[in-house]
C-alpha positions in Angstrom: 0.0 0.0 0.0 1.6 3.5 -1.0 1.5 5.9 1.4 -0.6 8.0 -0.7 -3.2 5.4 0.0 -3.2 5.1 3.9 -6.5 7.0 5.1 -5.9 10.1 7.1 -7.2 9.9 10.6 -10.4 12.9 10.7 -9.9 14.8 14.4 -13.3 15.2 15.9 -14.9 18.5 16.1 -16.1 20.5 19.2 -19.7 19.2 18.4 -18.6 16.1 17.7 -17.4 15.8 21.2 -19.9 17.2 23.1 -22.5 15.2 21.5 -20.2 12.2 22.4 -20.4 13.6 26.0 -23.8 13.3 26.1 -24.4 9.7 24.9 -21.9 8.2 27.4 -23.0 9.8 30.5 -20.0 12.0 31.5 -19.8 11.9 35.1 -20.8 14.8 37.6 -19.2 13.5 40.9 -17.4 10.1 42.5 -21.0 9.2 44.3 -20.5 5.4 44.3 -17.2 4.9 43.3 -14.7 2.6 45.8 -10.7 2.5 45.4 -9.4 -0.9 45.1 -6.2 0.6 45.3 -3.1 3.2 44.3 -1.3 1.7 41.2 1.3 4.6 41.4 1.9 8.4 42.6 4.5 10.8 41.8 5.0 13.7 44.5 7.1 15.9 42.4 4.7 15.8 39.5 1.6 15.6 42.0 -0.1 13.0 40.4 -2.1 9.3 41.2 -3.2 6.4 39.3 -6.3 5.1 41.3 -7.9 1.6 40.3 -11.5 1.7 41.4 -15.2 0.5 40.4 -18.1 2.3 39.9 -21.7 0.9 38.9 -20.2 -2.1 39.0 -17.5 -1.8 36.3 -13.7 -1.4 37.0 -12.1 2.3 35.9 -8.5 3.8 36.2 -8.3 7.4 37.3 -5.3 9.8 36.9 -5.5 12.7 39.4 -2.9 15.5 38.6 -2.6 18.7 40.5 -3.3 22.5 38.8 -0.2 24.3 38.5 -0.8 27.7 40.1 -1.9 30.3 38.4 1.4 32.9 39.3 -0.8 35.6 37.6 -3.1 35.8 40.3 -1.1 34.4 43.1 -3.6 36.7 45.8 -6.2 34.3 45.2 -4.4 31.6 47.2 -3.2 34.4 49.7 -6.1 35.9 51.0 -8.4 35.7 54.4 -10.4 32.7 52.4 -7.2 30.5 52.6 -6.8 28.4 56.2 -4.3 27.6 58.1 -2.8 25.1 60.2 0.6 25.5 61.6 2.6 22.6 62.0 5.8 23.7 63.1 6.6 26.8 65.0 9.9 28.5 66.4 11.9 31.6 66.6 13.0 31.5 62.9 10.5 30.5 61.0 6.9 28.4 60.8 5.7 26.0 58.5 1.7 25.4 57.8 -0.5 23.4 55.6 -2.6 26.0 53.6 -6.1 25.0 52.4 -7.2 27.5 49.8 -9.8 28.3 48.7 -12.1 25.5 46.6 -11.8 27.3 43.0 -8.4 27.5 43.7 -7.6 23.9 45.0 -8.6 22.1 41.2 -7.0 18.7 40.0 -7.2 17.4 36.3 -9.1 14.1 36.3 -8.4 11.7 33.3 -11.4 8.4 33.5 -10.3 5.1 31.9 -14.0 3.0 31.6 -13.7 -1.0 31.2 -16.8 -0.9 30.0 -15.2 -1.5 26.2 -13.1 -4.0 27.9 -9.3 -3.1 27.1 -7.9 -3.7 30.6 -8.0 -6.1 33.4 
């Protein structure tokens, strides 16, 4: 087959995704779903690969972090932001910081078994 003869692959449209969207019921929350357990994390690029079931069916998630938006850093630093110190001396102090929820987002990738290509 000459190379002039291999199909070219069509990328879908906006539309075309959407209405994919709606036929395969995207999800809305993790109501129902149970961890089975962690296949793999990665501090430094804040990430997790979670095996799982929901409605019955086995899924894969990958969780990744936000990278902050340095634009607007005085969203995270601002009276909505909590704190809880952890460590405390004459030098310095150290704190977990819980901002504020629009500002605490994580990119969520869903692997379905429902075609059956894993496990």
């Amino acid at each position: 087959m000459a190379e002039s003869d291999v199909p070219l692959k069509k990328r879908k449209t906006s539309t075309e995704i959407v209405n994919l969207s709606k036929t395969q019921n995207a999800l809305d929350d993790f109501n129902g779903f149970n961890v089975k357990r962690v296949l793999g994390e990665n501090s430094r690029s804040k990430t997790a690969v979670i095996l799982g079931q929901i409605n019955g069916e086995d899924a894969v998630v990958l969780l990744e972090k936000e990278p902050f938006d340095l634009n607007n850093v005085n969203r995270y630093l601002c009276a909505e932001t909590s704190l809880k110190n952890t460590l405390l001396n004459d030098i310095y102090g150290t704190y977990e910081a819980y901002p504020p929820k629009s500002e605490n987002g994580m990119y969520l990738f869903w692997l379905s078994n429902s075609v059956g290509f894993f496990l």
